[in-house]
FIBABA-110968 format. One record per residue: y, x, z of N, C-alpha, C in turn; residue number from 0. Coordinates in steps of 0.2 Angstrom, whole numbers, plus 5000, padded with zeros to 4 digits. Last residue first. Layout:
# residues N
  n_yy  n_xx  n_zz  ca_yy  ca_xx  ca_zz  c_yy  c_xx  c_zz    k
     Y     X     Z      Y      X      Z     Y     X     Z  NUM
...
# end
This chain:
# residues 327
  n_yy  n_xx  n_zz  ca_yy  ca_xx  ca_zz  c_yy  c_xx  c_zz    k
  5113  4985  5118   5117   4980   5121  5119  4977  5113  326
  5107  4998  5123   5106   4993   5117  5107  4988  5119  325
  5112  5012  5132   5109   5007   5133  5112  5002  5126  324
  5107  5027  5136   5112   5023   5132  5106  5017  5132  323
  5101  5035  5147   5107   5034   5148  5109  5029  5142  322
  5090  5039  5141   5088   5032   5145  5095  5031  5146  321
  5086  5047  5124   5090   5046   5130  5091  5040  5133  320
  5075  5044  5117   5077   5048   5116  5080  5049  5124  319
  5074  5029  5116   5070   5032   5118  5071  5040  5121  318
  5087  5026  5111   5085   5024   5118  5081  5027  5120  317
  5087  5030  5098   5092   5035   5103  5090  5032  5111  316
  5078  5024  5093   5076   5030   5095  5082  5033  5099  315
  5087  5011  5086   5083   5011   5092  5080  5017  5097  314
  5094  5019  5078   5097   5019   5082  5095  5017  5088  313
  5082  5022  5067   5086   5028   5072  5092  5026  5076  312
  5079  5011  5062   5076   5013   5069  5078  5018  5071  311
  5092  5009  5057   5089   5002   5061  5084  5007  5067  310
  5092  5018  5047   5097   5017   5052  5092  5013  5058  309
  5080  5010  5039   5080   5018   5043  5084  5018  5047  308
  5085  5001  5035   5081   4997   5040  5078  5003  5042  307
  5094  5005  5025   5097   5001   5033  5093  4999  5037  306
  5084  5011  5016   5091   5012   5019  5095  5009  5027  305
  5079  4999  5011   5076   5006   5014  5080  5010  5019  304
  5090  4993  5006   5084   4989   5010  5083  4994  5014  303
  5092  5001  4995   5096   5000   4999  5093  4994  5007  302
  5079  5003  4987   5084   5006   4992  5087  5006  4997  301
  5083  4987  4984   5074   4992   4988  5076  4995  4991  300
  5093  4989  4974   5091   4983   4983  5086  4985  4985  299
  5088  4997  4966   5093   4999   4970  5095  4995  4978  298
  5080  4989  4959   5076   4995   4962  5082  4998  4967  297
  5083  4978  4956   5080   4978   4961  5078  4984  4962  296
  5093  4983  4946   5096   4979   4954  5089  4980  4956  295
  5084  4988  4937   5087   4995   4940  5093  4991  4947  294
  5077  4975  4930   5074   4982   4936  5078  4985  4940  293
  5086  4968  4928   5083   4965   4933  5078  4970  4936  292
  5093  4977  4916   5096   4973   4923  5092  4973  4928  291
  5091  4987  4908   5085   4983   4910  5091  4982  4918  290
  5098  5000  4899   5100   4992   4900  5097  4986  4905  289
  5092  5010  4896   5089   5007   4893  5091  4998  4894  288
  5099  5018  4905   5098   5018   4900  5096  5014  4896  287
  5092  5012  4919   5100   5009   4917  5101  5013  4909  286
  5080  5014  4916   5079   5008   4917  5088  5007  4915  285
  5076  5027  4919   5076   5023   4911  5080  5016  4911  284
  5081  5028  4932   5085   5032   4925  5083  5027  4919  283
  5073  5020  4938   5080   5018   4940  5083  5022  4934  282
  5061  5027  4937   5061   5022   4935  5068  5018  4933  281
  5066  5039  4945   5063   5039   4938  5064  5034  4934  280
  5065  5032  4957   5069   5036   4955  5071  5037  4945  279
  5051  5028  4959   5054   5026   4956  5062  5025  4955  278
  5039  5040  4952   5042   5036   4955  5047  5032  4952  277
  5030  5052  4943   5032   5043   4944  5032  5039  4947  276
  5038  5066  4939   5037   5062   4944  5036  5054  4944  275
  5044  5077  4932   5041   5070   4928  5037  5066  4934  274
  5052  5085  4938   5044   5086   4941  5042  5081  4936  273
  5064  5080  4936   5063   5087   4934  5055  5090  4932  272
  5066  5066  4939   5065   5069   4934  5063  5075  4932  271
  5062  5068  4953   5055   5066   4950  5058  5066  4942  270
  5075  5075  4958   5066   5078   4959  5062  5075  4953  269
  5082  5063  4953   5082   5069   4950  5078  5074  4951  268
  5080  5054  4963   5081   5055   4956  5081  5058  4950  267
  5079  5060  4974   5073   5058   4973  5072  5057  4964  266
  5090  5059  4979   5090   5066   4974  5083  5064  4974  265
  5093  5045  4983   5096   5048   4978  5093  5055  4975  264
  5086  5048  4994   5083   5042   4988  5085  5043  4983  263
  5090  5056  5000   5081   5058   4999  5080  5053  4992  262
  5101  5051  5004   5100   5054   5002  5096  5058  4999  261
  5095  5040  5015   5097   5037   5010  5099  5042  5005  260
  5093  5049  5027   5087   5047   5022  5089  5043  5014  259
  5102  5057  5032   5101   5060   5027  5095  5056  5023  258
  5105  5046  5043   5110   5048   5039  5106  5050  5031  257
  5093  5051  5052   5093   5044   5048  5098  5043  5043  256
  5097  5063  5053   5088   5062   5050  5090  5056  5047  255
  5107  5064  5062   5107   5065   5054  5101  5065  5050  254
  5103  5058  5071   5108   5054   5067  5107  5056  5061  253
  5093  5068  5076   5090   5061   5073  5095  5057  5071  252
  5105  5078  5079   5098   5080   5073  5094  5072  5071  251
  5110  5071  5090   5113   5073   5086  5108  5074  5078  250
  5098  5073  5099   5099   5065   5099  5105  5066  5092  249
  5090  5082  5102   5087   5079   5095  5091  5076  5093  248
  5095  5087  5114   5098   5092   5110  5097  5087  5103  247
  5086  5083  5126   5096   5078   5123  5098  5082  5115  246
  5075  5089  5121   5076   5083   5120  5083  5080  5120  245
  5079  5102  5124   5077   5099   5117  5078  5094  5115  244
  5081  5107  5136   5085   5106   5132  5084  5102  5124  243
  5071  5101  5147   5076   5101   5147  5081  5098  5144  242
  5058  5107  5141   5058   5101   5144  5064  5099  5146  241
  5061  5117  5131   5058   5114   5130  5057  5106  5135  240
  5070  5125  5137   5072   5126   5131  5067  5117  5131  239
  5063  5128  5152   5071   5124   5150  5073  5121  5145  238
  5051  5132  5148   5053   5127   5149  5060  5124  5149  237
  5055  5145  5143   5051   5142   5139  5053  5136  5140  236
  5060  5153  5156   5064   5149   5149  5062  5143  5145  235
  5056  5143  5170   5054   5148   5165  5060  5147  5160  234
  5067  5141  5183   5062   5140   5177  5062  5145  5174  233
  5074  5147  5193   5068   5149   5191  5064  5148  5188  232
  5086  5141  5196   5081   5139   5201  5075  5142  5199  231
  5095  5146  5185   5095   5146   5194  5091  5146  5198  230
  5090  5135  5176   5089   5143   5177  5090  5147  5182  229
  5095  5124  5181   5087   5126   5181  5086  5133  5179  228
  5109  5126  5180   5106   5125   5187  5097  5127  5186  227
  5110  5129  5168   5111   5133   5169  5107  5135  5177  226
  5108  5115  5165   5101   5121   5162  5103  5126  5165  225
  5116  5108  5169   5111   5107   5172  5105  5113  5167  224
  5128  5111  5163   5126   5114   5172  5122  5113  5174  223
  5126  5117  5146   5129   5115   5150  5125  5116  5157  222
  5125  5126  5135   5130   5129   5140  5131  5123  5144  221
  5113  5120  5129   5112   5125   5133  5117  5128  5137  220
  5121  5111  5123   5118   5109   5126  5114  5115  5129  219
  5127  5119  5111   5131   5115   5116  5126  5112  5122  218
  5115  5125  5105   5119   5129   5109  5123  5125  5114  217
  5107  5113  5099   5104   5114   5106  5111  5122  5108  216
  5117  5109  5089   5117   5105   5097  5113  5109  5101  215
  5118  5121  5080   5123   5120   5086  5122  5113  5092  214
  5103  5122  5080   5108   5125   5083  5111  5125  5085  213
  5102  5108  5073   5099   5108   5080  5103  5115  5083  212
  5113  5108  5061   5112   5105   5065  5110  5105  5073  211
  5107  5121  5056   5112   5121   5057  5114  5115  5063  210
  5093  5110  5050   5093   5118   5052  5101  5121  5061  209
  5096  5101  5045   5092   5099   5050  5094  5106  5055  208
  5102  5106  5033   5106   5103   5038  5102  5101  5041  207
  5089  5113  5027   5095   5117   5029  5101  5113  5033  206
  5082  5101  5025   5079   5106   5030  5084  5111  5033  205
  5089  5094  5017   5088   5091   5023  5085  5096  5025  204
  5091  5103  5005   5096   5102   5010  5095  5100  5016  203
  5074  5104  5002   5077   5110   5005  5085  5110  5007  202
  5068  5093  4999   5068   5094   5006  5073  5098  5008  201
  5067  5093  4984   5069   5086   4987  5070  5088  4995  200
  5058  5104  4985   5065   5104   4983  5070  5099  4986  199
  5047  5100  4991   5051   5105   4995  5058  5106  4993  198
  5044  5089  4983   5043   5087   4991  5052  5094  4994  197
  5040  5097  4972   5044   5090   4972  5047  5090  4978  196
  5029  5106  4976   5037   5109   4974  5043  5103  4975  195
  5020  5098  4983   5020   5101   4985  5026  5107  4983  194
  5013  5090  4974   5017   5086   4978  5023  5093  4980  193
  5000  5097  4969   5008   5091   4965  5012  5091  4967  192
  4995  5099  4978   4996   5103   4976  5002  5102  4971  191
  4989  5086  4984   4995   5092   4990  4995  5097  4986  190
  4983  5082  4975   4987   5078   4975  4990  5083  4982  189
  4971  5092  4976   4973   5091   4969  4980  5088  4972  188
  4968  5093  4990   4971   5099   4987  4973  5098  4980  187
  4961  5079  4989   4964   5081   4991  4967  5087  4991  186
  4951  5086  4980   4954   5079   4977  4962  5079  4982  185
  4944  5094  4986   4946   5095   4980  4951  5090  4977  184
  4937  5091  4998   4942   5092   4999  4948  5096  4992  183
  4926  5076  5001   4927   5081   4994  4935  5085  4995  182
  4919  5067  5008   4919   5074   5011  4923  5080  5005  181
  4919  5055  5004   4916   5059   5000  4916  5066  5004  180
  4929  5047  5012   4922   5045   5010  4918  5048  5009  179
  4939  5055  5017   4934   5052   5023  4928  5051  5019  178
  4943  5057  5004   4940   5064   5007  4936  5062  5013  177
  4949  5047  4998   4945   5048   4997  4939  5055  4999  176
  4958  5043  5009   4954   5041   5006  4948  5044  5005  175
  4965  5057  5006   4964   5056   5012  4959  5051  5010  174
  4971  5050  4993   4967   5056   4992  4962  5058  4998  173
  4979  5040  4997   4972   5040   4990  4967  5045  4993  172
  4989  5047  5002   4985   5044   5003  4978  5040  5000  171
  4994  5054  4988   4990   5056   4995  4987  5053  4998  170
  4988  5048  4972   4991   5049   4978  4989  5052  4984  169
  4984  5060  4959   4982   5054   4964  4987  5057  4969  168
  4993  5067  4951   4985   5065   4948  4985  5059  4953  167
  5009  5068  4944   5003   5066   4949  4997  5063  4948  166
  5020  5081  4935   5016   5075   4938  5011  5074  4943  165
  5022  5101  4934   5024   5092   4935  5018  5087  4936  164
  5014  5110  4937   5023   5110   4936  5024  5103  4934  163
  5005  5117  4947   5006   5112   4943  5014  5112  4943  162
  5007  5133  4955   5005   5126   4957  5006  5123  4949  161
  5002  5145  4950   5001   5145   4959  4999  5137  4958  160
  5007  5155  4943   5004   5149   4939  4999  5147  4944  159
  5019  5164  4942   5012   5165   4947  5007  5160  4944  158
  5026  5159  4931   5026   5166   4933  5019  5166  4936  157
  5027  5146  4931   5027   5149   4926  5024  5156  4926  156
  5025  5141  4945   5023   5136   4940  5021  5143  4934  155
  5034  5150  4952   5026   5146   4955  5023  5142  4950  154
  5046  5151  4944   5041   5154   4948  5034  5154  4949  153
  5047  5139  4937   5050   5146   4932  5045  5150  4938  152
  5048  5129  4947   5045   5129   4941  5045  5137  4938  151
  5059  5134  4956   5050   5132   4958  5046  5133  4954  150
  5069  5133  4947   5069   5138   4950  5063  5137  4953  149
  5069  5118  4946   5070   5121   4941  5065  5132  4942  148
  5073  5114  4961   5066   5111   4957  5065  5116  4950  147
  5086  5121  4963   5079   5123   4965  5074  5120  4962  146
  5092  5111  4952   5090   5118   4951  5087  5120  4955  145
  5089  5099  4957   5086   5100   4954  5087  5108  4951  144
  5099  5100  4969   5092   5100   4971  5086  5102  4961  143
  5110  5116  4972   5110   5107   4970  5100  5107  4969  142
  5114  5124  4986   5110   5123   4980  5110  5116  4976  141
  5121  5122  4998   5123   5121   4993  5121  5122  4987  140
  5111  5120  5009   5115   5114   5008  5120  5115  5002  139
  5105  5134  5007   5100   5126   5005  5107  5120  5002  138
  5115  5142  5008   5112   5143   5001  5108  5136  5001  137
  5115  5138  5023   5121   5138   5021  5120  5135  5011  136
  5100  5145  5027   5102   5138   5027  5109  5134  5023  135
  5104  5157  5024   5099   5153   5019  5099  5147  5019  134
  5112  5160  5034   5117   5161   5027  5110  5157  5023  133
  5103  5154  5046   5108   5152   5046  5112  5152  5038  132
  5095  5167  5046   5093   5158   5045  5097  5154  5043  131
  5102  5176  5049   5100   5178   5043  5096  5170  5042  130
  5110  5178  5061   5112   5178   5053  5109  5174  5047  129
  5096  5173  5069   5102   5170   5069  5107  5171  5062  128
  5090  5185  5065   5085   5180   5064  5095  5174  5063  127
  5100  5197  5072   5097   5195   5066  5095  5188  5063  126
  5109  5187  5082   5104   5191   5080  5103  5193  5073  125
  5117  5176  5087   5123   5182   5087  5115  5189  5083  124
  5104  5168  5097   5110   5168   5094  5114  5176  5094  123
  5089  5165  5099   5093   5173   5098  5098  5172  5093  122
  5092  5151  5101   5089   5155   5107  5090  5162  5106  121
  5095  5146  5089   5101   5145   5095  5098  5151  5101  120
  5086  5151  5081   5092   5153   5080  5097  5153  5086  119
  5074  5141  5090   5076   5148   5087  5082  5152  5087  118
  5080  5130  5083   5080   5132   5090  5079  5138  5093  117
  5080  5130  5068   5086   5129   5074  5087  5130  5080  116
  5067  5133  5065   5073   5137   5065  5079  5136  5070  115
  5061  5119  5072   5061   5126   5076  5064  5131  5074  114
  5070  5109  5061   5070   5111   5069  5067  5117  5074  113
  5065  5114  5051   5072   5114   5051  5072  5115  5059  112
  5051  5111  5048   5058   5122   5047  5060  5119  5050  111
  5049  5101  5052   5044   5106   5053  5047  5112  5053  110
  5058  5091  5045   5057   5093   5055  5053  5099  5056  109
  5056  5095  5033   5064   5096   5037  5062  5099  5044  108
  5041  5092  5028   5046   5098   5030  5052  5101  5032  107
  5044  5079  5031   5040   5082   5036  5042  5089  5035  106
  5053  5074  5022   5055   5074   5029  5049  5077  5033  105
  5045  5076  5010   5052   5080   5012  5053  5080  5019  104
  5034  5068  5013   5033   5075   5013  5038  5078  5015  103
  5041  5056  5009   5041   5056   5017  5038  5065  5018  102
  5046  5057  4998   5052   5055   5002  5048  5059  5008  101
  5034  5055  4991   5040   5061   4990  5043  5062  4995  100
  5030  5044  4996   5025   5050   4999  5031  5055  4999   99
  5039  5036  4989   5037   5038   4997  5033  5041  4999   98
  5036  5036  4975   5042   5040   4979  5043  5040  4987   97
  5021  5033  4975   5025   5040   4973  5031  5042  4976   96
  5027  5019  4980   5022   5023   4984  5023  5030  4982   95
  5032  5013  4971   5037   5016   4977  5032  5019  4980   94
  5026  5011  4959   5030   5015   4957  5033  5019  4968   93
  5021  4997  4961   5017   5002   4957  5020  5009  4959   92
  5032  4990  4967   5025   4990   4971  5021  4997  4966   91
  5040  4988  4956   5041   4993   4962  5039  4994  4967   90
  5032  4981  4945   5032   4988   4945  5036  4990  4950   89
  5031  4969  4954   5024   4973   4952  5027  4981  4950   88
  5045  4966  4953   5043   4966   4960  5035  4970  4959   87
  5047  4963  4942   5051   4969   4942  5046  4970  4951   86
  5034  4958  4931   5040   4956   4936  5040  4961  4940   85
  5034  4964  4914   5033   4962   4919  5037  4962  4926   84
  5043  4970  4902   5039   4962   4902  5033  4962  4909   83
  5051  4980  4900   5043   4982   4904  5040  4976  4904   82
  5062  4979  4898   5059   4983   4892  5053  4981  4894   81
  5066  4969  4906   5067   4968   4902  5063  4972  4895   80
  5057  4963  4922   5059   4969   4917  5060  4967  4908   79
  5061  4948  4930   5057   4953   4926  5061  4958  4922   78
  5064  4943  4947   5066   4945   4940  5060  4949  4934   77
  5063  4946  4961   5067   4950   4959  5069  4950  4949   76
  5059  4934  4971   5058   4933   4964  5065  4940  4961   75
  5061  4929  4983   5057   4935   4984  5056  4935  4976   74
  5070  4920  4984   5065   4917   4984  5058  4920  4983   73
  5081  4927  4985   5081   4924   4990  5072  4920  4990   72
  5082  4930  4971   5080   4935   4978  5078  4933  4984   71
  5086  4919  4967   5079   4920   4966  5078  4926  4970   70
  5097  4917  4971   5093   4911   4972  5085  4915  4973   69
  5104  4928  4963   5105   4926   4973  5098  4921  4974   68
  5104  4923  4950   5100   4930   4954  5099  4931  4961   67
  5112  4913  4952   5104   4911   4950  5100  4917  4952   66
  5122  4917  4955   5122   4911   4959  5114  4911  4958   65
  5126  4927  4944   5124   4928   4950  5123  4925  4954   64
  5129  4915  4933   5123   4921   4933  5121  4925  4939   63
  5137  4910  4939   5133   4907   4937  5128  4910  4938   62
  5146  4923  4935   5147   4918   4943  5141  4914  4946   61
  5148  4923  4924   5145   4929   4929  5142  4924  4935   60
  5141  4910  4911   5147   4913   4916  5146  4918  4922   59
  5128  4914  4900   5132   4908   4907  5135  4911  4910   58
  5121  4923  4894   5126   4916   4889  5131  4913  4898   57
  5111  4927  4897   5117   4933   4898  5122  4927  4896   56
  5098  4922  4899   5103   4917   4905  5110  4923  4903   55
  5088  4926  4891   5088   4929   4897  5093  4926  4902   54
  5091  4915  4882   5083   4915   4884  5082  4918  4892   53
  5103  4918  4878   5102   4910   4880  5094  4914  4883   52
  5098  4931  4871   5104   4930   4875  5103  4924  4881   51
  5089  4926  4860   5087   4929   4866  5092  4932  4874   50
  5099  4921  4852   5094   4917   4857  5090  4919  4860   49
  5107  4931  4848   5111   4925   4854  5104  4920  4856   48
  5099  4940  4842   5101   4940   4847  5105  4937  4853   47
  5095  4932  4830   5089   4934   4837  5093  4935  4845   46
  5108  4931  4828   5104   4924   4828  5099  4927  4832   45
  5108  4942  4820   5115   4941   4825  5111  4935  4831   44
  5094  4952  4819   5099   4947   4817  5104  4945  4822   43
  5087  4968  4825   5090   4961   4824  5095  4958  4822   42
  5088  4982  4824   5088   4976   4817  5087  4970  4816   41
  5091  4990  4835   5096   4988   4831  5095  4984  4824   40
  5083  4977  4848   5080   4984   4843  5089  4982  4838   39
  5081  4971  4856   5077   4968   4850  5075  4973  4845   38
  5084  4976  4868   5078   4974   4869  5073  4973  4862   37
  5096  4978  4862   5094   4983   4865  5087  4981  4866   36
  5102  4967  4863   5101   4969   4857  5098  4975  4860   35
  5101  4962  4877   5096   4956   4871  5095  4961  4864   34
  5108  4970  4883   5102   4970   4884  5098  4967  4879   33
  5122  4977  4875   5120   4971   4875  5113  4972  4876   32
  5133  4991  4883   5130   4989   4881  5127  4982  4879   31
  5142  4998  4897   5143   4995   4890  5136  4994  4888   30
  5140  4990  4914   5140   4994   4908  5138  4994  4901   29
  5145  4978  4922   5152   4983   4918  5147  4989  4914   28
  5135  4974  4929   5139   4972   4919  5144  4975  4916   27
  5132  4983  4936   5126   4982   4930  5131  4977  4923   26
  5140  4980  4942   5141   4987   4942  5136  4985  4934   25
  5138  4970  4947   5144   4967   4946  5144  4977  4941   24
  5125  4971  4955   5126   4967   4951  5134  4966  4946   23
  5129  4979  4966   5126   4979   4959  5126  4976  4954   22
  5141  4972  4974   5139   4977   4969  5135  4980  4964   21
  5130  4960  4979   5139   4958   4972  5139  4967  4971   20
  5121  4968  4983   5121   4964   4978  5125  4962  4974   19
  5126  4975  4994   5125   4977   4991  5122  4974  4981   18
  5129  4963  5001   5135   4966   4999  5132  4970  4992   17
  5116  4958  5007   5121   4953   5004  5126  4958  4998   16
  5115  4969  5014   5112   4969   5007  5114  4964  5004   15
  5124  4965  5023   5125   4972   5020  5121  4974  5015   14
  5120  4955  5030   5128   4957   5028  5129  4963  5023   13
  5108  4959  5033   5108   4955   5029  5116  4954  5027   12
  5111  4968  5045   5109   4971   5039  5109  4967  5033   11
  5119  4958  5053   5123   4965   5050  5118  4968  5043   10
  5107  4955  5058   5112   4949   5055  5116  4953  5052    9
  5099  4964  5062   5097   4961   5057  5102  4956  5054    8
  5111  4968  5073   5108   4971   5069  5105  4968  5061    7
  5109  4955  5081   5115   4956   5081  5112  4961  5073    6
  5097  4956  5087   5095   4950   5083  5104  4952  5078    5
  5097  4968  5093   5091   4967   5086  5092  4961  5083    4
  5104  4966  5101   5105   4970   5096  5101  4970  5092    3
  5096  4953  5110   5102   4951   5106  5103  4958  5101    2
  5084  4961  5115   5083   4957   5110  5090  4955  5106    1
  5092  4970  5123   5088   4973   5118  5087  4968  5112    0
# end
């Protein structure tokens, strides 16, 4: 166990390594000059090449990414070019909205996705089974901000149910604030925000969560050893449950950790649609407006985020199943 985790960690820092010569290599291939962009179209030639010199764009790529290597290394992501603070304060500011985002999404996957699934599998060829399955089908191929769009026009416009964009307080916050005060307003304010962002952002991941348990808990309901407990008189309830569920997750927890790096990306476009302030959000202004040393560190966070997901969805598969062993 100890050597894959050390094997692991060594592969993840190969792999953020990597992700840096591409960003970084991606951020200069887009057109524009940050210095002139920073100055505004009415600087001088002369403002510009010394604000050029100033942010280090004058020194060779090589150089220049020799010194951003350095400084990552020394937990110094840089400062923001349009936002003249260090890019490590506004992605502390900024990541907690898109994790809350993030992590509501994934409680609404597991919460539909998985008991439709098992469901589905258990009155296979049904109604209920048709009829989950074609909606889940319209999940995985709605794009998300036109569901986000279609939330709003509804429940925003029409019923005038929830809030159609931004965030008063956090969840967490909010929870806070309820142990102190007993005030359950504060909290219904910040689950009432969250609460289209989250589901749009959620509605692929819940319809391939959906799909997924289905077909594994079908394949794993035709095998000998359910059949054998059915034989023997368990109940159903339990086969399904003590039996079958479990090997049935180990499929559904690939794609849990698969589908996290995709929560990051359409986080992008939720928190545009929902004016959301994350950092999703942050990541759009940020390559519009040229800001290198934000929109790399906000994509090495990411991507960070990303591999240290994998990391424990592979550990779970031990738990999950005692037969695989972490060598």
């Amino acid at each position: 166990m100890f050597r894959y985790l050390v094997r692991r960690l060594f592969l993840l820092l190969l792999v953020l390594f990597g992700v840096m010569i591409l960003v970084f290599a991606v951020g200069r291939m887009i057109p524009g000059d940050p210095a002139r962009v920073m100055l505004g179209e009415r600087a001088t030639e002369e403002m510009v090449q010394n604000m050029r010199v100033k942010l280090g764009l004058n020194e060779p790529v090589v150089v220049q990414f020799g010194i951003y290597f350095i400084n990552v290394i020394k937990g110094d992501l840089g400062t923001s070019i349009t936002q003249f603070q260090p890019v490590i304060k506004i992605i502390q500011s900024n990541f907690m909205a898109t994790f809350e985002l993030a992590l509501m999404s994934v409680i609404w996957a597991v919460l539909i996705g998985i008991p439709v699934g098992i469901l589905a599998a258990k009155k296979k060829d049904t109604i209920f089974d048709y009829t989950s399955m074609t909606i889940a089908l319209f999940g995985v191929s709605m794009p998300v901000f036109w569901i986000g769009l279609i939330f709003i026009l509804v429940f925003s416009v029409q019923l005038n149910w929830l809030p159609a964009s931004g965030r008063e307080i956090g969840l967490f916050d909010a929870f806070g604030e309820l142990f102190r005060t007993g005030d359950f307003s504060v909290l219904w304010e910040a689950f009432s925000h969250i609460i289209m962002p989250s589901l749009a952002l959620g509605s692929m991941f819940t319809a391939m969560i959906a799909r997924m348990t289905r077909s594994s808990m079908l394949e794993v309901l035709d095998e000998n050893y359910i059949e054998t407990a059915r034989a023997k008189g368990v109940k159903e309830s339990r086969v399904i449950n003590r039996h079958a569920r479990k090997n049935a997750m180990i499929p559904v927890v690939t794609v849990i950790g698969m589908q996290i790096g995709s929560l990051m990306g359409g986080a992008v476009l939720t928190e545009t649609v929902f004016a959301w302030p994350g950092i999703g959000r942050q990541l759009v202004e940020a390559i519009f407006a040229r800001d290198y040393p934000l929109f790399q560190g906000i994509i090495l966070m990411a991507a960070m985020f990303f591999a240290v997901a994998n990391l424990i969805v592979d550990l779970l598969y031990g738990v999950l199943d005692p037969r695989i062993k972490l060598q």
